[in-house]
C-alpha positions as CSV (number, residue, x, y, z in Angstrom):
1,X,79.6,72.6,151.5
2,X,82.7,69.9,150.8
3,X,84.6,71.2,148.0
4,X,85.6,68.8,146.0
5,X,88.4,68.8,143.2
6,X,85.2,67.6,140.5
7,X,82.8,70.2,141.9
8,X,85.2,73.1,142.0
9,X,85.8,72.0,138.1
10,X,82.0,72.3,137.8
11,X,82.2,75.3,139.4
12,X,84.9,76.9,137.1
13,X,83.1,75.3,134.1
14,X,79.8,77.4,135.1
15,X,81.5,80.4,135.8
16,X,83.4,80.3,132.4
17,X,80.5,79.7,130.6
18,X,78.5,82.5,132.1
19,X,81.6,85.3,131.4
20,X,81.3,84.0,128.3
21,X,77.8,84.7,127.6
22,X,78.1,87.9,129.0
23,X,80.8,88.6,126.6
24,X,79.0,87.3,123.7
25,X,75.6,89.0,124.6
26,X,77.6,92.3,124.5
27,X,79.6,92.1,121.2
28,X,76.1,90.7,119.7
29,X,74.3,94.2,120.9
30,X,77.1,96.2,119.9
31,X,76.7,94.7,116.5
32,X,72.8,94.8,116.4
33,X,73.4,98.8,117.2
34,X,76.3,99.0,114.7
35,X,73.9,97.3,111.7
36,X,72.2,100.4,109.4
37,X,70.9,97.8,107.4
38,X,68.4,96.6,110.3
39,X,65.2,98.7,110.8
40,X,64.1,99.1,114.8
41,X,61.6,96.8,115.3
42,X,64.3,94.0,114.1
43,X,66.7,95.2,116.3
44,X,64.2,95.1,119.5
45,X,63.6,91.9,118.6
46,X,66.6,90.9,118.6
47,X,67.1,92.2,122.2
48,X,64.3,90.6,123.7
49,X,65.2,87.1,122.3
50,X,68.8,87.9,123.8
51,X,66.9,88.7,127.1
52,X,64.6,86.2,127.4
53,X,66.8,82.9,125.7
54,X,70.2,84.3,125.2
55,X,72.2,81.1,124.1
56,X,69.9,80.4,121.5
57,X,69.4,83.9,120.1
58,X,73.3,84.2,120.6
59,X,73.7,81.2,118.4
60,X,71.1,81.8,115.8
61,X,72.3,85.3,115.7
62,X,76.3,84.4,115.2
63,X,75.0,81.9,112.4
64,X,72.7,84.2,110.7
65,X,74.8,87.6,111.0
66,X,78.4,85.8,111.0
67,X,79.5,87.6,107.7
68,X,77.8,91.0,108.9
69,X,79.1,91.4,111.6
70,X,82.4,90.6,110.6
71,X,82.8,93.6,107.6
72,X,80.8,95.9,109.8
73,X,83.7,94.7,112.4
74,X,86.4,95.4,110.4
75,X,85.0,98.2,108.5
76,X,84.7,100.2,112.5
77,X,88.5,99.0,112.7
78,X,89.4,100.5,109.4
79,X,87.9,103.9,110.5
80,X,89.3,103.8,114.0
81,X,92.8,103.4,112.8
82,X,92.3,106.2,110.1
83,X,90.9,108.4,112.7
84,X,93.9,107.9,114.8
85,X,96.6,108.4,111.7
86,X,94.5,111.9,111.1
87,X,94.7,112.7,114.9
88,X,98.5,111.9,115.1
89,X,99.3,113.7,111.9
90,X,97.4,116.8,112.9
91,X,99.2,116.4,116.5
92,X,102.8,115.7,115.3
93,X,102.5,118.4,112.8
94,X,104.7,118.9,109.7
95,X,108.0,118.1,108.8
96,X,110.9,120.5,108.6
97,X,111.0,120.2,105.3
98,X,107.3,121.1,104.9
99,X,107.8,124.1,107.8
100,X,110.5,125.6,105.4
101,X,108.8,125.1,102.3
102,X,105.8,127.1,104.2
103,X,108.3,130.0,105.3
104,X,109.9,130.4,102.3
105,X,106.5,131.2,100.5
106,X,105.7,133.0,103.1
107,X,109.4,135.5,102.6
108,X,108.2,134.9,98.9
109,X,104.8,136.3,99.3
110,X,106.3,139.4,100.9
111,X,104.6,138.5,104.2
112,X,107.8,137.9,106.2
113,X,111.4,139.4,105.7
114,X,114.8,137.6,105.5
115,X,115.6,137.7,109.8
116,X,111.7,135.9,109.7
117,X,112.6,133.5,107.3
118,X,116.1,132.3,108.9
119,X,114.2,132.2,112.6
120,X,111.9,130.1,111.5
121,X,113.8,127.9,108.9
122,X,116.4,127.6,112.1
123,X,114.1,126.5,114.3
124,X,112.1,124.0,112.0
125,X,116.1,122.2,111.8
126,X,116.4,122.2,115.2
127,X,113.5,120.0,115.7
C-alpha cells in the first residue's frame, strides 16, 4: 500500500476514534454498574445496545444519563478521597501531643508508673 500523508491522516483519524469509543464504552459500563437506581433488566439493555450499535447507545446514553453519571462520579470521588484520609490517619497515627495526653491518663489511671510515663512521653517528642 502507498502511504500517503492524507491516508495516514485517515488512518490516525480512525484509530483516534476507535480508542475513543473504547474509552467511552468503558466509563459508560462502569457507570451503568455504579447506578442503584437502575433495575437489571435496564442495565442489560443497556449493554446490548452498547454491543450491538455502540456510538448511538454511547450518545443517547451521555444525553440521557449526563447529570447521573456525573453526581454518581463525584459522589465515588468524594468516598475515595475520604477513604484514603481514614487510611492515612489510621497509618500515620497520632500526634505527640495526643501520645502524651494518652500516657498521662494512662500514669493517671494507675496503669503505668512515672519511669513508663517519661519513656513514653520521651519518645512521643522524639518523633
Amino acid at each position: 500500500m502507498d502511504w500517503t500523508f492524507g491516508s495516514l491522516l485517515l488512518w490516525s483519524l480512525y484509530f483516534m476514534a476507535i480508542i475513543i469509543l473504547i474509552w467511552v464504552v468503558i466509563a459508560i459500563i462502569a457507570d451503568i454498574f455504579r447506578n442503584h437506581d437502575t433495575n437489571g433488566f435496564v442495565k442489560a439493555l443497556w449493554i446490548i445496545f452498547l454491543i450491538l450499535l455502540p456510538w448511538l447507545t454511547a450518545l443517547i446514553y451521555l444525553i440521557v444519563e449526563h447529570k447521573g453519571m456525573t453526581e454518581r462520579s463525584t459522589k465515588a470521588a468524594e468516598r475515595a478521597q475520604k477513604e484514603q484520609a481514614q487510611y492515612i490517619q489510621s497509618v500515620a497515627g497520632t500526634t505527640p501531643a495526643e501520645q502524651i495526653k494518652h500516657a498521662k491518663d494512662l500514669l493517671d489511671a494507675g496503669t503505668i508508673d512515672q519511669a513508663e510515663y517519661d519513656q513514653l512521653k520521651s519518645k512521643a517528642l522524639a518523633s
